[in-house]
C-alpha positions as a Markdown table, in Angstrom:
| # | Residue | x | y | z |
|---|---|---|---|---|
| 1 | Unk | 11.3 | 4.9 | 11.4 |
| 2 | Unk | 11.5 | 1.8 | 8.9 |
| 3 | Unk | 8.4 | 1.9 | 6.3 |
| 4 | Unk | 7.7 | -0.6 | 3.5 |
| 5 | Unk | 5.3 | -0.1 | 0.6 |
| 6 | Unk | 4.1 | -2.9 | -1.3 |
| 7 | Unk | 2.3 | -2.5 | -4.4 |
| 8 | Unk | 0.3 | -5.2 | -5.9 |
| 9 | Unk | -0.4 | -6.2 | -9.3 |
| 10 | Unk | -0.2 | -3.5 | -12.5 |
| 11 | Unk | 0.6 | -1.1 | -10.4 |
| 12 | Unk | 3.9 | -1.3 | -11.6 |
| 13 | Unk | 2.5 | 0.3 | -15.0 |
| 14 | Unk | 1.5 | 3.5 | -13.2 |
| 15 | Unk | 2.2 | 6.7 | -15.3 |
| 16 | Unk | 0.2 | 4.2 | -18.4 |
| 17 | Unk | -2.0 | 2.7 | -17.1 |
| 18 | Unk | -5.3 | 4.2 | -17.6 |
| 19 | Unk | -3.6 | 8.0 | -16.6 |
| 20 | Unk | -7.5 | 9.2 | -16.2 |
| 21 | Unk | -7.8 | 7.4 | -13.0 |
| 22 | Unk | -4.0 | 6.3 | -11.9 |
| 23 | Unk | -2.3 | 9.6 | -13.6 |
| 24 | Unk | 0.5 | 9.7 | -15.4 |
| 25 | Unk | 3.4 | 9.3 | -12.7 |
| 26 | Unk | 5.1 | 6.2 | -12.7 |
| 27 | Unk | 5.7 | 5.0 | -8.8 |
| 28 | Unk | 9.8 | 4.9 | -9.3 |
| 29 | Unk | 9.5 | 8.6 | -9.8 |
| 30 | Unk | 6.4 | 9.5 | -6.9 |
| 31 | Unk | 8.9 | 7.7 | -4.7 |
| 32 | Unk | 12.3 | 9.1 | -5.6 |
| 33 | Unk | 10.3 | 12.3 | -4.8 |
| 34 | Unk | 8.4 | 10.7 | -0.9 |
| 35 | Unk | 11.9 | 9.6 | 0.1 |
| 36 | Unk | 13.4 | 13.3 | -0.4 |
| 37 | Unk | 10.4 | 14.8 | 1.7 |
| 38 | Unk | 10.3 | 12.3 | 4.2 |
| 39 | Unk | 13.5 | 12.3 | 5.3 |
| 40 | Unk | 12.9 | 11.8 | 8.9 |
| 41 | Unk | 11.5 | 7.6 | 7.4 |
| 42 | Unk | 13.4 | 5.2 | 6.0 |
| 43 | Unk | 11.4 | 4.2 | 3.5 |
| 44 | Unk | 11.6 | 0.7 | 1.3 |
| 45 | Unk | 9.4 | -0.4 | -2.0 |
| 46 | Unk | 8.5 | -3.1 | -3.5 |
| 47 | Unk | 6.1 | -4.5 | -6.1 |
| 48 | Unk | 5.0 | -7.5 | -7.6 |
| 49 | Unk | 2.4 | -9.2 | -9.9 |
| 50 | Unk | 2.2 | -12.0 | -8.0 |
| 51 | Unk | 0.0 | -12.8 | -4.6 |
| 52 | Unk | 2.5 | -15.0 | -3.0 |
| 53 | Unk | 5.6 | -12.4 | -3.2 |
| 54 | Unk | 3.5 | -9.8 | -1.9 |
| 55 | Unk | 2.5 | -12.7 | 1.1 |
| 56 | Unk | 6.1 | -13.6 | 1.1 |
| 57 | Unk | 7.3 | -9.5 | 1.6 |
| 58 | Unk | 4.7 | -9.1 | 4.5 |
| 59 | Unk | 6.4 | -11.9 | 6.2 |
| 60 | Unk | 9.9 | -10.5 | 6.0 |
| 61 | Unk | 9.1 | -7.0 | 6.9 |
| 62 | Unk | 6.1 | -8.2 | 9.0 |
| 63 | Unk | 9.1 | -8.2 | 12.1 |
| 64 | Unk | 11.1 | -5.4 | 12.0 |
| 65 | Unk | 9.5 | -2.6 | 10.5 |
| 66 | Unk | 7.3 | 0.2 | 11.7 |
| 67 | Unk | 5.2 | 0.1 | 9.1 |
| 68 | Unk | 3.3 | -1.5 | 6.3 |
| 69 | Unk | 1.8 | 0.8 | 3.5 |
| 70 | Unk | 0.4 | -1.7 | 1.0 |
| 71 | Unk | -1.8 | -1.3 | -2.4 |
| 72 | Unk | -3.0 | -4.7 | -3.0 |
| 73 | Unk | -4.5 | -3.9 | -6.0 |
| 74 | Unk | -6.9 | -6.1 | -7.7 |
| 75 | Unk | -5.8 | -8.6 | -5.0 |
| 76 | Unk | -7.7 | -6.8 | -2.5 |
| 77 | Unk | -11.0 | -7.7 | -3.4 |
| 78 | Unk | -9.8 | -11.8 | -3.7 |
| 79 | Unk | -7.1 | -12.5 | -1.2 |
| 80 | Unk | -7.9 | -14.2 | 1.8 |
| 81 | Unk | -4.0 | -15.3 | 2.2 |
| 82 | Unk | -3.2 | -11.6 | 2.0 |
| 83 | Unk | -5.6 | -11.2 | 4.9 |
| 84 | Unk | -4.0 | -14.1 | 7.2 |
| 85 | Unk | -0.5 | -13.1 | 5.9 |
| 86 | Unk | -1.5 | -9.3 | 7.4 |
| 87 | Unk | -3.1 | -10.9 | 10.7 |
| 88 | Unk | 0.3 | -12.9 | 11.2 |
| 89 | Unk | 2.4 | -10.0 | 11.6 |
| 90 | Unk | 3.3 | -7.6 | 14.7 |
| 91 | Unk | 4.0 | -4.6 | 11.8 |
| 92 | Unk | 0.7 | -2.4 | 11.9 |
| 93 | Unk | -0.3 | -2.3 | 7.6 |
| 94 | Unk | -2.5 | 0.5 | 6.4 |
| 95 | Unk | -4.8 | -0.5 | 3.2 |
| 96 | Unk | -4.0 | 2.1 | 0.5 |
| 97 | Unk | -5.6 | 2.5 | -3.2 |
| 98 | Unk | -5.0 | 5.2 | -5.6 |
| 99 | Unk | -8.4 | 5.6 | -6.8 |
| 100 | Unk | -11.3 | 6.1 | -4.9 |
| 101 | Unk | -12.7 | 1.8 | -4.8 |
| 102 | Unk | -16.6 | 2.3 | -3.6 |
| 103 | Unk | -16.9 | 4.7 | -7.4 |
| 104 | Unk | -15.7 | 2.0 | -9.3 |
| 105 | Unk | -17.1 | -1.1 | -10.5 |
| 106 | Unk | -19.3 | -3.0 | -7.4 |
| 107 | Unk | -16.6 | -6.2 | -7.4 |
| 108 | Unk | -14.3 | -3.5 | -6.1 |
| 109 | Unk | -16.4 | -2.4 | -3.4 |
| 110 | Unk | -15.5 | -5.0 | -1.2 |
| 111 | Unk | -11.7 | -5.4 | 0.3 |
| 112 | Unk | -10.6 | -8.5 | 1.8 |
| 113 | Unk | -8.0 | -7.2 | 3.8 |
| 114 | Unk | -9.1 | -4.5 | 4.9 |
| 115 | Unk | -10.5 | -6.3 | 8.3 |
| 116 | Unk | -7.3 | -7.2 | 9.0 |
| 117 | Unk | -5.7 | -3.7 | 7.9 |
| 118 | Unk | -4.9 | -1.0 | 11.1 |
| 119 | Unk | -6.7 | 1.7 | 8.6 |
| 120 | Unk | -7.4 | 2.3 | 4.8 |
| 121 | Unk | -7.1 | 5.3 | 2.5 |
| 122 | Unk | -8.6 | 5.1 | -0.7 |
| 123 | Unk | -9.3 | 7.7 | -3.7 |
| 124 | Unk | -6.8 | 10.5 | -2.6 |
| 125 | Unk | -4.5 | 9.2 | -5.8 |
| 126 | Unk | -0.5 | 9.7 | -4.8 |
| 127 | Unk | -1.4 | 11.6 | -1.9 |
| 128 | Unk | -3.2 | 8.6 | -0.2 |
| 129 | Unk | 0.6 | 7.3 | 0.4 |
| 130 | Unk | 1.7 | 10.4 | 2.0 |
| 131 | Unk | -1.4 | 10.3 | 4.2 |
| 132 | Unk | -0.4 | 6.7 | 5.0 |
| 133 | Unk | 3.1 | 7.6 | 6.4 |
| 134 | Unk | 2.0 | 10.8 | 8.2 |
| 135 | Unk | -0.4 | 8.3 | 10.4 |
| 136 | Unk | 2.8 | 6.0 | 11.0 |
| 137 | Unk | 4.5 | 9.6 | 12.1 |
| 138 | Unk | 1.9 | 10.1 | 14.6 |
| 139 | Unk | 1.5 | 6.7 | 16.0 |
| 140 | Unk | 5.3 | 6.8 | 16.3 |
| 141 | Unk | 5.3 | 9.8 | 18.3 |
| 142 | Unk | 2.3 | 9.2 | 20.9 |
């Protein structure tokens, strides 16, 4: 099973940015440690600052993978072309976030892809990844 997770903008700071809500693991090392417990996925990453790479991923991957985790980050509340970029694709993406959106400021409250999104997980921190993968699991299997 063929699994890609896109992270949006800042994310790439995890582990210092703002550790009280994001904690203080970096994503390089929470997915050294996903890929050795899911060994039965094979399991891609990628992250970028910048809304048309992130469009520009979906579109590759969009194809020939099983499965689309993606953390939009701020670009969740603001992208419509993330949205249609989502809709455009056969690969089923599920809406991630670290922390828990509808507690946080009310601009956040609102996600733009998430319409377009198979599912969303949001406020689980690192976990909400894992969760993301076991539903690809299950879908695979039924």
């Amino acid at each position: 099973m063929k699994i890609l997770i896109i992270n949006g903008p800042n994310l790439n700071l995890l582990g210092k940015r703002e550790p009280d809500v994001y904690g203080n693991t970096s994503f390089e090392t929470y997915f050294s440690q996903l890929q050795q417990t899911c060994t039965d996925c094979e399991l891609s990453y990628f992250q970028s600052n910048h809304e048309g790479a992130l469009i520009d991923k979906i579109h590759e991957a969009g194809f020939s993978f099983d499965g689309i985790i993606l953390n939009a980050g701020a670009y969740t509340h603001t992208s419509v072309a993330l949205h249609d970029a989502i809709k455009a694709v056969n690969t089923p993406v599920v809406e991630v976030h670290i922390s828990n959106i509808h507690t946080r400021e009310e601009f956040r409250h609102k996600s733009m892809i998430a319409a377009a999104c198979k599912g969303s997980i949001a406020g689980l921190g690192l976990f909400s990844y894992e969760l993301a993968i076991d539903f690809f699991r299950k879908v695979k299997k039924a």
